[in-house]
C-alpha positions, 0 to 999 in steps of 0.5 A: 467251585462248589455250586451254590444255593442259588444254584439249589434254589433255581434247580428246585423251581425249575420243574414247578415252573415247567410243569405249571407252562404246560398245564397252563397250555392245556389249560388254554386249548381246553378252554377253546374247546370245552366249559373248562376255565382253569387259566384264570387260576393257573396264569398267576401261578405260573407267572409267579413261578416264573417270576420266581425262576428269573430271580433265582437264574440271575441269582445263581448266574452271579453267584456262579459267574457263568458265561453269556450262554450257560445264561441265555440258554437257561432262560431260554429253556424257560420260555419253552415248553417242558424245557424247565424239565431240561433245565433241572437236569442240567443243574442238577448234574452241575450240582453233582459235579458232572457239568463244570461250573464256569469258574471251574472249567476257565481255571483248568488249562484246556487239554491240547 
């Protein structure tokens, strides 16, 4: 099965949004310790990449018809710092054909 543009779309996002989280935390920990305040600034951009993020995995997830865990672990990946890093890898290899698409890996008979 041919990856698809949801796939495309969540891969592209998935870095921003994996960047925006850690800039946010430093934002946070900054604020604590100094006169810098840029959350107010960064919380709406990530919550809207984020958001944007969810989208395009339930997109992609239907699209692809992957499995529970492919789903699970990519939305995990987005609640963790720098895991939207190890989730544009990981699609991105899908992309490429080096990480079976779902369909692709239930279709072909498993080698004994």
């Amino acid at each position: 099965m041919k990856t698809s543009s949801a796939v495309h779309r969540l891969r592209l996002v998935s870095g921003p949004e994996g960047l925006s989280f850690i800039l946010l935390l430093v934002c946070a920990v900054l604020k604590r310790k100094t006169e810098f305040n840029a959350v107010p600034v960064l919380g709406p951009i990530h919550g809207t990449l984020f958001l944007i993020y969810v989208v395009f995995l339930i997109l992609a997830w239907q699209q692809q018809k992957w499995d529970a865990k492919r789903g699970i672990l990519l939305f995990a990946l987005s609640v963790l710092p720098a895991g939207g890093f190890f989730a544009e890898r990981m699609l991105a290899k899908e992309e490429r054909g080096e990480y079976p698409a779902a369909a692709d890996a239930e279709s072909e008979p498993a080698a004994v």
